[in-house]
ZAKOLPA-149699 format. One line per field, with one value per atom (N, C-alpha, C): residue number from 1; z negated, y negated, x negated; atom name. Coordinates in Angstrom, 2 decimals, always signed. Each point is the difference from the previous one (the first is absolute). Layout:
<nudos>
n: (NUM/...)
up: (Z/...)
north: (Y/...)
east: (X/...)
atom: (CA/...)
</nudos>
This chain:
<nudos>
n: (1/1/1/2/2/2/3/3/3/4/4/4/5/5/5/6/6/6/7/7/7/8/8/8/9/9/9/10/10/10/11/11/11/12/12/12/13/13/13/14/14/14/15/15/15/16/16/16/17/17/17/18/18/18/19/19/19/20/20/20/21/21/21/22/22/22/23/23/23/24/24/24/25/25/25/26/26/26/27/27/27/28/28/28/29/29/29/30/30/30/31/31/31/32/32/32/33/33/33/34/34/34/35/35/35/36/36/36/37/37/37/38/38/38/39/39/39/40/40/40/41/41/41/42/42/42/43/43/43/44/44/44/45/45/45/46/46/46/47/47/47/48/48/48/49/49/49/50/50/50/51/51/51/52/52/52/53/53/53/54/54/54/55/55/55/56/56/56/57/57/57/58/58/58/59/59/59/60/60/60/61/61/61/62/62/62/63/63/63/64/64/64/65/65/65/66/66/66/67/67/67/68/68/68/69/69/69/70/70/70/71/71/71/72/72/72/73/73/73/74/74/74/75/75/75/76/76/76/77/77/77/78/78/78/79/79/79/80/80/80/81/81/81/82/82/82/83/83/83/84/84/84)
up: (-2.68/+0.83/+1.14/+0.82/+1.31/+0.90/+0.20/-0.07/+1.89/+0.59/+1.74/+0.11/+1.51/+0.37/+0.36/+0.07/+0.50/+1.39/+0.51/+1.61/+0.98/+0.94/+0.95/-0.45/-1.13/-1.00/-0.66/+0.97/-0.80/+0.75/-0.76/+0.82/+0.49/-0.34/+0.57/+1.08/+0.46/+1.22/-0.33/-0.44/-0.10/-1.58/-0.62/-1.37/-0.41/-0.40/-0.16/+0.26/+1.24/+0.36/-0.32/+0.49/-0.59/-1.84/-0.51/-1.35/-0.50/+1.02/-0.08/+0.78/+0.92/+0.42/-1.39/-0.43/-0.95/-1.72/+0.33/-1.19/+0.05/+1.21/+0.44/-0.28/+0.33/-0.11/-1.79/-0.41/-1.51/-0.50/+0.32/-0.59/+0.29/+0.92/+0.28/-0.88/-0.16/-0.44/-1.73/-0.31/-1.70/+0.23/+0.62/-0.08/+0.08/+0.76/-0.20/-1.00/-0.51/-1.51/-1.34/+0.35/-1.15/-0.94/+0.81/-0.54/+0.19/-1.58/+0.74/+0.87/+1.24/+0.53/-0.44/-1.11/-0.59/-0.51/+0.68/-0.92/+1.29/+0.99/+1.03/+0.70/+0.68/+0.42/+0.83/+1.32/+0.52/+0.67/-0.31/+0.28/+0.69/+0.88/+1.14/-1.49/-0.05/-0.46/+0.36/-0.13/+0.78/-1.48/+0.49/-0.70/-0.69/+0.53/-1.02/-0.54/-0.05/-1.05/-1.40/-0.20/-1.48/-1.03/-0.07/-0.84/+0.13/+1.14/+0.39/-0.22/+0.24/-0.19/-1.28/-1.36/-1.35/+0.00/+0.43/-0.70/+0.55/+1.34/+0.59/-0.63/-0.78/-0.57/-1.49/-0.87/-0.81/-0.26/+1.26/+0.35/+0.03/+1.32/-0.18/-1.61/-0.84/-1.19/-0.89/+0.48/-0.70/+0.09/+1.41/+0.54/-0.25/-0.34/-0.04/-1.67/-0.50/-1.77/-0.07/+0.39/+0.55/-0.11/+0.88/+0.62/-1.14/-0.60/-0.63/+0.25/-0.15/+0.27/+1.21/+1.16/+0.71/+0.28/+0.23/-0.35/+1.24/+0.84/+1.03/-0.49/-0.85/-0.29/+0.23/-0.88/-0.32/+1.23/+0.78/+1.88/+0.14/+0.15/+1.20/-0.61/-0.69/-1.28/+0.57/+0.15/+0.46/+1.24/+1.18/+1.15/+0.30/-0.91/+0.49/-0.93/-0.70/-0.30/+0.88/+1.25/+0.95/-0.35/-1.40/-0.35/+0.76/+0.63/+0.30/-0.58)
north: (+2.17/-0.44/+0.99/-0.48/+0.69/-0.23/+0.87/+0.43/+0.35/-0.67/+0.38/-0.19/+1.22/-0.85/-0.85/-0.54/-1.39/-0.22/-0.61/-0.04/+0.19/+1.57/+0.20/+0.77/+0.33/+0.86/+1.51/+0.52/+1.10/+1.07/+0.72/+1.32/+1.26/-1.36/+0.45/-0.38/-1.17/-0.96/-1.20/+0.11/-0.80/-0.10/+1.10/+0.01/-1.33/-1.16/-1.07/-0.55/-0.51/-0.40/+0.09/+1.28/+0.28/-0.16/-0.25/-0.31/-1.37/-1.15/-0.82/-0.40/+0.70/+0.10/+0.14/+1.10/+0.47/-1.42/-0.15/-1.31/-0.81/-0.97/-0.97/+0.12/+1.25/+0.30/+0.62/+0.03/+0.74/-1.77/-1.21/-0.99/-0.92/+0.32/-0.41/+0.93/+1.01/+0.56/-0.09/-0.32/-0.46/-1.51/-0.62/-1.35/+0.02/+0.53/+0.45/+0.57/+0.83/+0.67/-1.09/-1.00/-0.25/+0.19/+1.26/+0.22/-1.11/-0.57/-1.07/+0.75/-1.43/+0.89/+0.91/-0.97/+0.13/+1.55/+0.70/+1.21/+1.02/-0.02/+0.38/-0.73/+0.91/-1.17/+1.54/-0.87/+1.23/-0.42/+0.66/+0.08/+0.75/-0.51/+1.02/+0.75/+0.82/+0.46/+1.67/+0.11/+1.07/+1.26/+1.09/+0.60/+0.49/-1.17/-0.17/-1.14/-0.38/-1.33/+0.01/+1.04/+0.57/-1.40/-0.54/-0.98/-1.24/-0.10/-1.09/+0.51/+1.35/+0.59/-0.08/+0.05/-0.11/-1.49/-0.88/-1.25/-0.63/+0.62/-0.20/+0.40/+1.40/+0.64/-0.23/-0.94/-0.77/-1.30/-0.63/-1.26/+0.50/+0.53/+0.27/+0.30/+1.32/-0.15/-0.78/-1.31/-0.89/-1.50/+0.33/-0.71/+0.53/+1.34/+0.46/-0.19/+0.12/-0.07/-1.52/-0.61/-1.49/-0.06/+0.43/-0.08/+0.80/+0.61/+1.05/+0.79/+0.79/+1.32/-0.77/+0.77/+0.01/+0.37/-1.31/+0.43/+0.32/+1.30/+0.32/+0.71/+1.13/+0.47/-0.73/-1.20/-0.45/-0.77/-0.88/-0.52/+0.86/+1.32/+1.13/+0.18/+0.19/+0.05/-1.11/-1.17/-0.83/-0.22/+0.59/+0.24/+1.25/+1.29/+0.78/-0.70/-0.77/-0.64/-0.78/-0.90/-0.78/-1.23/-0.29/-1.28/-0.96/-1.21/+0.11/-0.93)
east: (-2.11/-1.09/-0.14/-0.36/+0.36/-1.92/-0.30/-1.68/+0.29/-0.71/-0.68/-1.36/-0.22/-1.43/-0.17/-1.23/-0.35/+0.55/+0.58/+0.76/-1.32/+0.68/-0.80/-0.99/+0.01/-1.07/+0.87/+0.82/+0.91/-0.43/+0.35/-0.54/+1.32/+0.98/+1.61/+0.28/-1.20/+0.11/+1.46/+1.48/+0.47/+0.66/-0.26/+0.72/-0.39/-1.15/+0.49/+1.06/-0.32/+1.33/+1.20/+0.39/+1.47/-0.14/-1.23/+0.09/+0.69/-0.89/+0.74/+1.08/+0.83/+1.39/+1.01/-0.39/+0.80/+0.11/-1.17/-0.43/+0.83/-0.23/+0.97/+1.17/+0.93/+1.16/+0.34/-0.55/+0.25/-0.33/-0.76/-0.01/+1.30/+0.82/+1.14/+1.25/-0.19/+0.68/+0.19/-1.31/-0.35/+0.93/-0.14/+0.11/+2.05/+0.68/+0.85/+1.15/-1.07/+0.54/-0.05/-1.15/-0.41/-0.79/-1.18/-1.34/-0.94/-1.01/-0.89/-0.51/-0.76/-0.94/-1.31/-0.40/-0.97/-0.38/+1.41/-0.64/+0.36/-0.55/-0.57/-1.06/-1.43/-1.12/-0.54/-0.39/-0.89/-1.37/-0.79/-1.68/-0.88/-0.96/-0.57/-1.36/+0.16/-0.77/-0.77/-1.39/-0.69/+0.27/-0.41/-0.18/-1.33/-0.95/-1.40/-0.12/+0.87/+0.62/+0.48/-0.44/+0.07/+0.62/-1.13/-0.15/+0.88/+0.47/+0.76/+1.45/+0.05/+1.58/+0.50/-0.95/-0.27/+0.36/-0.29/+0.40/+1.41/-0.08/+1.35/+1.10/+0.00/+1.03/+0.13/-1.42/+0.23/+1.05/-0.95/+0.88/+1.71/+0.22/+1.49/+0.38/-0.64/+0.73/+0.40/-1.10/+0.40/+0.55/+0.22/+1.40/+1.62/-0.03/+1.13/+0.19/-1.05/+0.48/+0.21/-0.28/+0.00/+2.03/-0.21/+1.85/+0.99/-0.89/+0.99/+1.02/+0.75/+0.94/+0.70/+0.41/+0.43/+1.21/+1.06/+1.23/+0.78/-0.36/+0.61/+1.12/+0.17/+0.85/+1.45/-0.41/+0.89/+0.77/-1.17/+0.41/+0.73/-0.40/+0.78/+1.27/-0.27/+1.53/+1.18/-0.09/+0.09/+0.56/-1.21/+0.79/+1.05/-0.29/+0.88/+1.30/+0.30/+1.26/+0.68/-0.94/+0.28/+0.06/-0.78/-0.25/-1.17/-0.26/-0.61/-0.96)
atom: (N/CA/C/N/CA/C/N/CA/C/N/CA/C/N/CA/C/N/CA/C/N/CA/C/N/CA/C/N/CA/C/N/CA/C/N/CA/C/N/CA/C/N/CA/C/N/CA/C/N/CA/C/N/CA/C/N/CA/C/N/CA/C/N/CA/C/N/CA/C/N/CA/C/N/CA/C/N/CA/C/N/CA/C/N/CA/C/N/CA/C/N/CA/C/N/CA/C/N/CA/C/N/CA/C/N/CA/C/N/CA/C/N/CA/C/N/CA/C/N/CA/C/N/CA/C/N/CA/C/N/CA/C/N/CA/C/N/CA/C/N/CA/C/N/CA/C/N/CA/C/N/CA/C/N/CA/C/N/CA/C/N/CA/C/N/CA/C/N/CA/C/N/CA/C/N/CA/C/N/CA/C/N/CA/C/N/CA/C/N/CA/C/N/CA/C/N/CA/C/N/CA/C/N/CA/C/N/CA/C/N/CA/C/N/CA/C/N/CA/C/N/CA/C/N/CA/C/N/CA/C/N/CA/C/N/CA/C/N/CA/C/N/CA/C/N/CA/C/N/CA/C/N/CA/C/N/CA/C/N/CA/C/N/CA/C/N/CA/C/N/CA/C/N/CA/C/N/CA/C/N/CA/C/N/CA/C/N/CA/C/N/CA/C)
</nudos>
């Protein structure tokens, strides 16, 4: 899970952004390998959002136990053989 400020609300001025630059491109890159997406997600969230960051990082856990073990190992394994 991948955590920004609210857009226009940073006190990096653009680190959002390039948060979701980088998002976009790591969701192409999952999609690629063969990671669901489902087990990457990103959210504007403040840092007096206590409470909301708590259910967010619930939720995800239990989307990912959802999906169960994650078989990248084994993808990458895979591509460094040149299988495709």
């Amino acid at each position: 899970m991948l955590c920004g400020c609210h857009p226009g609300d940073c006190h990096y001025h653009e680190g959002n952004y390039k948060c979701l630059r980088r998002y976009v491109l790591l969701r192409k890159y999952f999609k690629q390998i063969g990671i669901h997406e489902d087990r990457l997600r990103l959210e504007w969230i403040s840092a007096s959002e206590g409470k909301q960051f708590a259910e967010l990082a619930d939720e995800m856990t239990a989307a990912l136990e959802k999906l169960g073990p994650c078989k990248v190992k084994a993808i990458l394994e895979t591509f460094d053989k040149g299988e495709d």
